[in-house]
C-alpha positions, 0 to 999 in steps of 0.5 A: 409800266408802273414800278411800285415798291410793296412793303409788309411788316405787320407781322413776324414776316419782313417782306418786299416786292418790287411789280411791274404793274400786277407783276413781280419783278423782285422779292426778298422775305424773311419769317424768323421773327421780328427782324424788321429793323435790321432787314427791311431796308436792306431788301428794299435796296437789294431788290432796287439793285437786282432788278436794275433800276434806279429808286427814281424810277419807282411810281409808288410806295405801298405798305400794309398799313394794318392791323398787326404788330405795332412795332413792325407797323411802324418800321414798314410805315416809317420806310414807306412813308420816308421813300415817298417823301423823299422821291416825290411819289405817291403813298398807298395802304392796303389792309393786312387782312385783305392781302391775306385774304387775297393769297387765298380766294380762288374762286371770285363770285362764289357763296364761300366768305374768308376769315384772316386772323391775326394772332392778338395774344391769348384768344384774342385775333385781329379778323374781319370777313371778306367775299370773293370779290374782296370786299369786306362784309364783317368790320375789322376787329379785334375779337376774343374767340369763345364760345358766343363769338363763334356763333356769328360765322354759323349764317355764312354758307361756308367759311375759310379760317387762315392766318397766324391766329387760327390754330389758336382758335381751332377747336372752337371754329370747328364745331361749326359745320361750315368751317374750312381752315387753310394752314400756313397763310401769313401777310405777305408782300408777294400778295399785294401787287394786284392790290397796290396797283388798283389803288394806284390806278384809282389814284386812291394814295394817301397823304404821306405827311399824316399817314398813320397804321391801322393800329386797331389797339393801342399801344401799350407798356406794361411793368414789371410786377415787384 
């Protein structure tokens, strides 16, 4: 048995799971916006107590680690990386992209291939493509949707289009022939236990004093116009 804590805030979704290996024993998540800072800890504690364990029985802490909204990256980083810390155990990332594509592969070893998008403001997405199996065969990026960049998905067979950035982009993307979209996709914690736990058995952890999100972007603050 290895209990890992899985943490997702990279987007307007707080979310925790709490498996038992691949299984949840524990989940609490929330939609309505960026409520990171005043739930996420609450619904670490809340899942710990209604499972009836104690936090020193948990083997690993894992988080989305990006790319995604900074300041709700930061917060679950920040959670996950002080839990490590103080019980001793090991950090694990799992990219947000590939969670989301995870809650959506159904067939592995099939031609199709899987687009997440990550609404980045204006026509701007967070993407990357994956196969079946999950393995990334276009790099994460931050892409400006538009006539040029739609080309590159016409070599693929067929297309899966999800996440909170797709609908933006929909019109475009639907000019090609091989384009599905899947609606209400969003990062979730409830699809990161088979992920964490790979990479805990693989001992594929993180240094939990310089960890850091997959920010993509940098940070900025814009001023007032006068």
């Amino acid at each position: 048995m290895s209990l890992i804590l899985n943490i997702e805030t990279a987007t307007t979704v707080c979310s925790v799971a709490l498996a038992d290996n691949e299984k949840i024993i524990g989940y609490k998540e929330l939609n309505e916006g960026y409520t990171h800072a005043e739930n996420l800890h609450v619904f670490i504690r809340d899942v710990i107590k209604e499972a009836g364990i104690n936090f020193s029985k948990l083997e690993a802490i894992a988080v989305s680690k990006g790319p995604g909204s900074y300041t709700g990256l930061r917060i679950g980083v920040s959670a996950a990386k002080g839990l490590a810390y103080a019980l001793n155990i090991p950090l694990l990332s799992v990219e947000t992209l590939q969670i989301m594509s995870h809650a959506v592969v159904k067939e592995p070893g099939t031609e199709a291939v899987y687009c997440p998008m990550i609404d980045a403001r204006r026509m701007e997405v967070y993407t990357a493509v994956y196969d079946s199996f999950l393995n990334l065969i276009s790099s994460v990026n931050s892409l400006i949707v538009n006539d040029e960049a739609v080309q590159q998905f016409k070599i693929f067979s067929k297309i899966y289009f999800f996440g909170d950035g797709m609908p933006k982009c929909k019109s475009l993307l639907s000019e090609l022939k091989n384009a599905e979209f899947i609606e209400n996709i969003f990062p979730s914690s409830k699809f990161m236990p088979e992920l964490s736990y790979k990479k805990f058995i693989e001992k594929k952890f993180e240094d939990t004093a310089y960890f850091e999100p997959y920010y993509l972007k940098e940070f900025l603050i814009l001023s007032k116009k006068i």
